[in-house]
C-alpha positions, 0 to 999 in steps of 0.5 A, spaced: 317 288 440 317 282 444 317 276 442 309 273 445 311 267 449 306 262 444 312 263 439 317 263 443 321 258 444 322 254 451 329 256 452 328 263 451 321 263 455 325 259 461 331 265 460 326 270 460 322 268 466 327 268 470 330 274 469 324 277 470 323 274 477 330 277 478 335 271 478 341 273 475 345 270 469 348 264 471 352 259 466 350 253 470 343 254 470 344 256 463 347 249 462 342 246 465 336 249 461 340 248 454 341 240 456 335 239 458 332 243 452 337 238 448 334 230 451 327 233 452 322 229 455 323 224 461 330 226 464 333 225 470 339 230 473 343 225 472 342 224 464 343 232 464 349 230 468 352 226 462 350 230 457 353 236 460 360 232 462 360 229 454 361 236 452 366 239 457 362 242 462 364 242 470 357 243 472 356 238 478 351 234 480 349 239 485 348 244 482 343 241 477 339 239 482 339 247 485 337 249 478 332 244 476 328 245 483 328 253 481 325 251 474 320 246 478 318 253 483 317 257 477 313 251 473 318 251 468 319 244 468 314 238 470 318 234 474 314 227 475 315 220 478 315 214 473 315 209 480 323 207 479 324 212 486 328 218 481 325 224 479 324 225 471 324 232 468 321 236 461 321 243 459 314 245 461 311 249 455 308 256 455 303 254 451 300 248 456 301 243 451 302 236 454 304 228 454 303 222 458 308 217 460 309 210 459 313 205 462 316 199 460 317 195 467 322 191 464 328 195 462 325 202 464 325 205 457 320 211 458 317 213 452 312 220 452 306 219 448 299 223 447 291 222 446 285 227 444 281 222 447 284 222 454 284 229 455 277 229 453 275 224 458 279 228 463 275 234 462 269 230 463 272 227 468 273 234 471 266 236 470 263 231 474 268 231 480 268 236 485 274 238 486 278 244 481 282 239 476 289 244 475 294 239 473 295 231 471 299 226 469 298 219 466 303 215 467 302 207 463 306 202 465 307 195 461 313 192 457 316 195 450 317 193 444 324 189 445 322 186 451 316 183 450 319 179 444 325 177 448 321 171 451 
């Protein structure tokens, strides 16, 4: 029986997900799926490309590139901007299940975080304006901890 996509994890969705839209295997893009799997939230290809060179890999920059823009079509991964001019990546979860951002606009430590208050005043928010909210991303911007004590 097939494992339903709420209990599965994202690497395993991401590779079923794409072997239905017919993409063959390929261990670049498999690389790409376990590093990011691996660093999680708010990466850039380029962290993607240090983990994967730490471990031996020779996947290169270009290709990681070619496989996280297939991931963002198929809506696999969120990729986002925190305003440093560099696209950031994280496995979008099957389930919907979401966080927000906030930036240190110091050193440019980002850090995930999530608010039920927010989402309900996103919701409401969506209530009362005409346009169908699908999507959103809340980005914060501040000074983390170790920088606002260096003063």
């Amino acid at each position: 029986m097939d494992i339903t996509t709420a209990t599965c994890t994202w690497t395993e969705h991401t590779l079923r997900t794409l072997a239905r839209a017919g993409y063959r295997s390929s261990g670049a893009r498999a690389e790409v799926i376990d590093g990011l799997a691996e660093l999680g939230c708010s990466v850039t290809a380029r962290e993607i490309a240090d983990l994967l060179r730490e471990k031996g890999s020779g996947v290169g920059l270009a290709s990681i590139y070619r496989a996280l823009d297939l991931l963002d079509r198929l809506s696999l991964v969120q990729r986002f901007e925190v305003g440093e001019g560099v696209a950031r990546y994280e496995p979008a979860h099957p389930g919907g299940e979401h966080h927000h951002h906030i930036v240190c606009g110091t050193c440019g430590k980002v850090e995930g975080f999530e608010d039920e208050g927010l989402e309900q005043a996103i919701h409401r928010l969506s209530d009362r304006v005409s346009f169908a909210v699908a999507a959103h991303d809340v980005t914060l911007h501040g000074e983390c901890p170790g920088c606002r004590g260096a003063d």
